[in-house]
N, C-alpha and C positions, 0 to 999 in steps of 0.2 A: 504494500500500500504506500502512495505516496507519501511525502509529509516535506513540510521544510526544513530542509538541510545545506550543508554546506558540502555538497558533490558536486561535481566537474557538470552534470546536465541543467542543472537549476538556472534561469536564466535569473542570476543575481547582479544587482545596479551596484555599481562603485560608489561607497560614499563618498570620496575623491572624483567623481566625474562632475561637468557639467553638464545639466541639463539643455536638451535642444530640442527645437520644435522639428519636425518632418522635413526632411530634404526638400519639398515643393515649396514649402514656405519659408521666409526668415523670420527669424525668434525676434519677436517682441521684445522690445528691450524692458528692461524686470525695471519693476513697480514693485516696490513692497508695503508701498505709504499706505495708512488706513483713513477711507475716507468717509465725509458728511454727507456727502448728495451725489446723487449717481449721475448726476452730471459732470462730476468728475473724472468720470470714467473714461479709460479711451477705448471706447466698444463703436461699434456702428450705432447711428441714427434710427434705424429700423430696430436694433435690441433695445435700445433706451425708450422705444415708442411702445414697444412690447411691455417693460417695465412699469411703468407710469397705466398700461391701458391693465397691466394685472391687478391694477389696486396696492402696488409699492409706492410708496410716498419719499423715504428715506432710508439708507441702511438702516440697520438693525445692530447692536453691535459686534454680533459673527460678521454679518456679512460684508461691514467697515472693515474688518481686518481681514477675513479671508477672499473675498472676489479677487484683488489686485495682485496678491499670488501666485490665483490659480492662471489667471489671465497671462500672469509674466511667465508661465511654463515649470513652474516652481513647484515639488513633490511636498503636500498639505499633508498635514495631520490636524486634524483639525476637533475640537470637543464643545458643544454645546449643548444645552440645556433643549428638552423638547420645544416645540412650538417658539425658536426663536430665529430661523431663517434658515436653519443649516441648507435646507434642499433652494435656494434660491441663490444660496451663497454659490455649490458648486453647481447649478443649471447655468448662472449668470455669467462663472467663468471660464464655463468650459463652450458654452454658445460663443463667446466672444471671439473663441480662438479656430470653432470650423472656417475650413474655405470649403465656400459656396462652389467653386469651380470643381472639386475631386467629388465625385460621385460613388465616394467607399467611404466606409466607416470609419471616421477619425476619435469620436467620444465613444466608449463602452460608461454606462453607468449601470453597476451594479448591485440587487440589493437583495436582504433575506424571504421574500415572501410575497407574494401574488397582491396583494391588496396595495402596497407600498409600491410595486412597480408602476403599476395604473396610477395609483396619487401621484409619482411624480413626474408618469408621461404626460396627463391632463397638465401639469403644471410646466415642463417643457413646450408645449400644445401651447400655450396661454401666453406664453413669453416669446414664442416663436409667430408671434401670430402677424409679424410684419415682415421677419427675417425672410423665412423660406427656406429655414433649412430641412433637409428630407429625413427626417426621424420613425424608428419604429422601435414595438413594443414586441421581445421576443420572451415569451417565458411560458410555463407549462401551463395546460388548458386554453392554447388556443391552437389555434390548426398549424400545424408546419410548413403546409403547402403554403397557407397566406406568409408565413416569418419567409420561406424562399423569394417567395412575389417580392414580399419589400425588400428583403435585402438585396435580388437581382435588380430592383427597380434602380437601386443607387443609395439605397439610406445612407446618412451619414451620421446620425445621430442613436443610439443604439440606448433603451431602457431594458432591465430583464433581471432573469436570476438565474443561477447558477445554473442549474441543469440544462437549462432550454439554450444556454447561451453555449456552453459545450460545446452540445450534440450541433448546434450549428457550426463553432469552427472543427471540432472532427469531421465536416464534412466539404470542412471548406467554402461551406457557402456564406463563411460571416469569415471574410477576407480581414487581415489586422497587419497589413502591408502601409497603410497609413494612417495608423492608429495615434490618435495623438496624446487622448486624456484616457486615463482608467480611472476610475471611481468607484470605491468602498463606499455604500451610505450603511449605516450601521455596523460599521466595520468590528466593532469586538463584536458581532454575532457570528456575520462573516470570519472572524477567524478564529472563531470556536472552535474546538471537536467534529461537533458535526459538518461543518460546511469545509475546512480548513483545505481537505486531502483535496475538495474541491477547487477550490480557489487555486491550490497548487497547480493542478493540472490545465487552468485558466492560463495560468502565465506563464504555461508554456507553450502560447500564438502570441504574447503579449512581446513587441521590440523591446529590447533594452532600453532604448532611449527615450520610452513612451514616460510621459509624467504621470505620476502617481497618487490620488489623492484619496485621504480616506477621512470618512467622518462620524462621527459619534456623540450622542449622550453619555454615554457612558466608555472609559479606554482604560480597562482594566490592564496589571503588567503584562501579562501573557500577550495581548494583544499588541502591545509596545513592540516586546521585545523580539514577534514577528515581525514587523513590518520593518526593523533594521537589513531583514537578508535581502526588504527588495525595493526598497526606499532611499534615495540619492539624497542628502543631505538635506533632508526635509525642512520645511517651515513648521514650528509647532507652537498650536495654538491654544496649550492643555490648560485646565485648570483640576484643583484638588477635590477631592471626591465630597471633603464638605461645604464644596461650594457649589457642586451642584444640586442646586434647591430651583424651586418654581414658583416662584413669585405670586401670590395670587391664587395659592394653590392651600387652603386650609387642611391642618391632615387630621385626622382624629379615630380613637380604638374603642369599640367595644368588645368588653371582656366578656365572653360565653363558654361559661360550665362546661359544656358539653356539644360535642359536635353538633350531633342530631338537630340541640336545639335553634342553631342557625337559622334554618326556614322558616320557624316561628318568629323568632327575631327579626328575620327579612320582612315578614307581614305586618307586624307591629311597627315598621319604621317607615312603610309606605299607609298607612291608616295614620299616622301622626304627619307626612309631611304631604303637601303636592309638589311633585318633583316635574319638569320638562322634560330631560330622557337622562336617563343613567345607564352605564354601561358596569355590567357586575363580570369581575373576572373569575373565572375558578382555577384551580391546578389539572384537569383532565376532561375529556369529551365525554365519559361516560359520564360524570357529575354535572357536565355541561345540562345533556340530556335528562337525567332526573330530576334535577330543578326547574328546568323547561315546564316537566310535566306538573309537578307540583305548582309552579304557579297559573299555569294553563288552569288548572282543577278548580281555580280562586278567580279565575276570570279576569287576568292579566292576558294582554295583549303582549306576545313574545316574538323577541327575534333571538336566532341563535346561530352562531358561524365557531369552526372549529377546521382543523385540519383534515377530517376523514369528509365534510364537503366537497363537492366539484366545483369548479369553477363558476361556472354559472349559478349555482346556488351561492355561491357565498358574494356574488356579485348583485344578485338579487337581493340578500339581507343586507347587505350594505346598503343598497337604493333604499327599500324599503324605510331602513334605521334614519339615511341622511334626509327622507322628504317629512319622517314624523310617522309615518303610518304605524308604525312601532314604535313605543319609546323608553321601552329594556330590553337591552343586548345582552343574552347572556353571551361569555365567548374567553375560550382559552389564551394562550398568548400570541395566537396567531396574527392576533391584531393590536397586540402590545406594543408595539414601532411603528410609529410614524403615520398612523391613523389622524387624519382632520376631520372631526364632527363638531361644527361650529358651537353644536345646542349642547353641548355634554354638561352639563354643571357638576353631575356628581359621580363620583367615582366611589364602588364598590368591591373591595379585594374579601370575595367570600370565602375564599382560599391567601392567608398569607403568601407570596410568590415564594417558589424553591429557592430561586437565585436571587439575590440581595441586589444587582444590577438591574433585574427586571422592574423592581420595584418602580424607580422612577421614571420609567418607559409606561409602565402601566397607570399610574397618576399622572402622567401628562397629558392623557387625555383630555383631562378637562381643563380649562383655565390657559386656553390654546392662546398664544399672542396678546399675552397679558388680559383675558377675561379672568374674574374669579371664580375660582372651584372647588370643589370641596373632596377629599377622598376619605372613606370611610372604610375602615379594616375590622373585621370579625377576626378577634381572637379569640381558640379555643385556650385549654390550659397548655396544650400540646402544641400551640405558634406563638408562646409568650417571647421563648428564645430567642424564636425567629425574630419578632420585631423588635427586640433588645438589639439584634445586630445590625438590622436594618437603620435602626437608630444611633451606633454609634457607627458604622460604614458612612453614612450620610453627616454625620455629626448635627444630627436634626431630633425635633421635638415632636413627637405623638402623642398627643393632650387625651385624656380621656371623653368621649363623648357627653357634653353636656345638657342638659335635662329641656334647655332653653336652646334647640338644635334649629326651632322654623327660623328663631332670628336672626341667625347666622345666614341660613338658605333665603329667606327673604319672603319665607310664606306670613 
């Protein structure tokens, strides 16, 4: 099995080299300044008209420091807190740098999961909407025949995940001859256990001299000390684990005796507040599913999306969840990264998360781009632990729920 190592096949980057754009083009000369106003920028006219018509006003403070980096061809490491620009930051600078003229795939953006691919083709979509550059969405559960169509059509801009993006270059049909940017979003999941042997086998269609960027909520060591074997003297734009907090984002426990009695407590908490839509995470699909039924039996209107879904079902509860028709998701952590549901106010971990990383991927849901939010964790006596370490991992406070909860929510 694959893994990253330091053998003679690995296509490993020199931290000693410099970074260079694609022989057809010349490299943008490096910008590292962080800027105020995206008119600062030196992008085309058509992506700044993109900018402005997506409803960006101003950077953000990721994307003040990271766009001008990715722009200058520069290997990003980059960390920020959810819902605070990270996907606009590397769309913005990796749009800046396709030529319109090469009808091959210059950007790979890569990421852990089906729902996040599509959020952030819609938002390439969105910012591309004066440029023209030819972008497709390659990942599993859509048809292959269509991923050939676009990429023989000429895509240059390339959204997907691991598998799907693969089997396209083992077949050659997702050519990386002029590949300019590769991008990690979520990159410590991406370079987990699970995905990692993956990834490995990625970067080897990836040039050498392809800029490298990777982004994250959360960039645990392991994740670090990958990305030295293939990262050319990076930009890094880290902060410490108890700084990353969410603004806006109230956290609060209750203590529950006893597993079982959780669903009664879930019913008791929705008879006390009216809530717009809250999104309840569990630890497993099969608990997904009994909860499902249990509040179905109560005459809750449910939506539920989990990993053993197809594609079009879980594209369907997401429609459903984002126009209201539903307004509780239950859902594993499939959709813990990088989900936008504007109305989420409150966040429910009916399951404390396994991984102390998840955590704050899972409460970002709500309180997206400085709205306020609220998340609420059901502890049993048996996840006391757990949120002891959640709380000193984060170096954060989990208040107990108090009795005066509507005035908080704003019922």
């Amino acid at each position: 099995m694959a893994s990253f190592s330091n053998n003679t096949n690995t296509p490993i980057k020199n931290n000693d080299s410099v970074v260079n754009d694609t022989e057809s083009t010349p490299t943008k000369k490096e910008n590292l300044s962080e800027v105020k106003s995206f008119d600062e920028l030196d992008i085309p006219e058509s992506l700044l008209r993109g900018i402005y018509s997506h409803g960006f006003e101003n950077p953000s403070p990721i994307q003040g420091k990271a766009i001008n980096p990715v722009i200058s061809g520069r290997d990003v490491i980059a960390q920020a807190q959810s819902g605070t620009g990270k996907t606009g930051s590397f769309l913005i600078g990796s749009m800046a740098r396709v030529d319109l003229s090469i009808n091959q795939p210059q950007v790979i953006v890569l990421c852990p999961n089906r729902e996040l691919a599509n959020q952030i083709f819609f938002n390439f979509e969105s910012l591309n909407a004066y440029l023209g550059i030819k972008g497709a969405l390659i990942m599993g559960g859509t048809g292959v025949e269509d991923n050939f169509k676009a990429l023989d059509a000429g895509a240059q801009f390339i959204v997907g995940t691991p598998g799907r993006v693969y089997d396209m270059m083992k077949r050659y049909v997702l050519k990386t001859s002029k590949l300019k940017t590769f991008v990690m979003d979520e990159a410590d999941e991406m370079l987990s256990k699970g995905f990692k042997d993956q990834v490995y086998e990625i970067f080897q269609f990836v040039p050498p001299n392809t800029q490298t960027c990777i982004f994250s909520a959360t960039m645990p060591p392991h994740a670090i000390e990958i990305t030295e074997k293939f990262m050319k003297n990076p930009v890094s734009l880290l902060i410490k684990n108890e700084m990353v907090t969410l603004d806006g984002i109230s956290q609060f426990y209750l203590g529950i005796e006893q597993e079982t009695w959780k669903v009664a407590t879930l019913f008791d908490l929705y008879d006390r507040l009216k809530i717009n839509q809250t999104i309840i995470f569990v630890n497993s699909k099969r608990k997904a599913e009994v909860l499902k039924e249990q509040l179905e039996a109560n005459n809750f209107v449910i939506s539920i999306i989990h990993a053993n879904m197809s594609q079009v079902q879980r594209d369907q509860t997401m429609k459903s969840f984002r126009t209201g028709e539903s307004r509780i998701l239950i859902a594993t952590d499939v959709i813990a990264r990088g989900i936008d549901v504007h109305h989420v106010q409150v966040v429910i971990n009916y399951d404390i998360p396994r991984h102390v990383e998840t955590y704050i991927h899972r409460i970002g849901r709500s309180g997206r781009y400085g709205r306020k939010g609220i998340a609420i964790n059901f502890v049993s006596e048996a996840e006391f632990e757990k949120l002891e370490r959640i709380q000193n991992y984060y170096s954060t406070q989990i208040d107990p729920l108090p009795e005066d909860i509507r005035s908080i929510i704003g019922n």
